[in-house]
N, C-alpha and C positions, 0 to 999 in steps of 0.2 A: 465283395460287398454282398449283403442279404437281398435279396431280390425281393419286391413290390415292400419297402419300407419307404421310399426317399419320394417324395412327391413332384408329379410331374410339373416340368416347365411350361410355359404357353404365353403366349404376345399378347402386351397389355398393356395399355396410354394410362398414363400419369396426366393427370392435368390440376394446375394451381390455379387454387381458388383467389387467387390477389390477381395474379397477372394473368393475361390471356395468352398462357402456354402452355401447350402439351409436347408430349413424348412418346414414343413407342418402346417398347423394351421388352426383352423376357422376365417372368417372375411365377413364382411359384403362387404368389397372394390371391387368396379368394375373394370374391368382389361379385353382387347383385347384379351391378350396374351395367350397359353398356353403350357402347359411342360405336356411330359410323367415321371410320376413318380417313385420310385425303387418298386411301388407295381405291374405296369405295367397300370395303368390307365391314364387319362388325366385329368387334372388341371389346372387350373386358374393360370398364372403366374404375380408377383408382382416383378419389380427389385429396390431392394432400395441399398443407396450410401453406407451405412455403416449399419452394425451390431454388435455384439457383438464378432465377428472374425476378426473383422476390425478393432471397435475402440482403440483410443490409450489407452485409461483408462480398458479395459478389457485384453490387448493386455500387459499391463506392457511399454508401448513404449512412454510413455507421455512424453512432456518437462518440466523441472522444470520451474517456472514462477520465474526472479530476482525483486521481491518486494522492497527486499532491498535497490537496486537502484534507485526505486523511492521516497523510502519516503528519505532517503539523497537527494535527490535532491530536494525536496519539503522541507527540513528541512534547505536546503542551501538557496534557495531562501525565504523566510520567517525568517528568523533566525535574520535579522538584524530591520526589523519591528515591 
């Protein structure tokens, strides 16, 4: 590999803006921000919209989608063609 092309790693909390949870992690992402963390140090902070505490699909809260509805309705309008 080329040397000083790939950008350095460094430990940086996620935290979602819906739910009040955060993470620690490696990432390359650059970021302003920063958070004191439960180990008592300072970090790199990253806010993202949705997590896995948020989403509906992790969360069990998702809506069923009516399919149903559409293909009769697609089967009504072509039915007669």
């Amino acid at each position: 590999m080329k040397p000083n092309i790939h950008p350095n790693y460094r430990e940086v909390v996620f935290q979602d803006a819906n739910a009040e949870f955060a993470f620690l992690t490696r990432s390359t992402i650059q970021t302003k921000d920063t958070i004191t963390w439960e180990d008592g140090k300072e970090y790199p902070l990253v806010k993202v919209e949705i997590s896995s505490k948020s989403h509906p699909f992790y969360t069990g809260k998702h809506k069923a989608v009516d399919t149903g509805g559409r293909v009769d309705k697609f089967r009504r309008r072509y039915a007669g063609k």
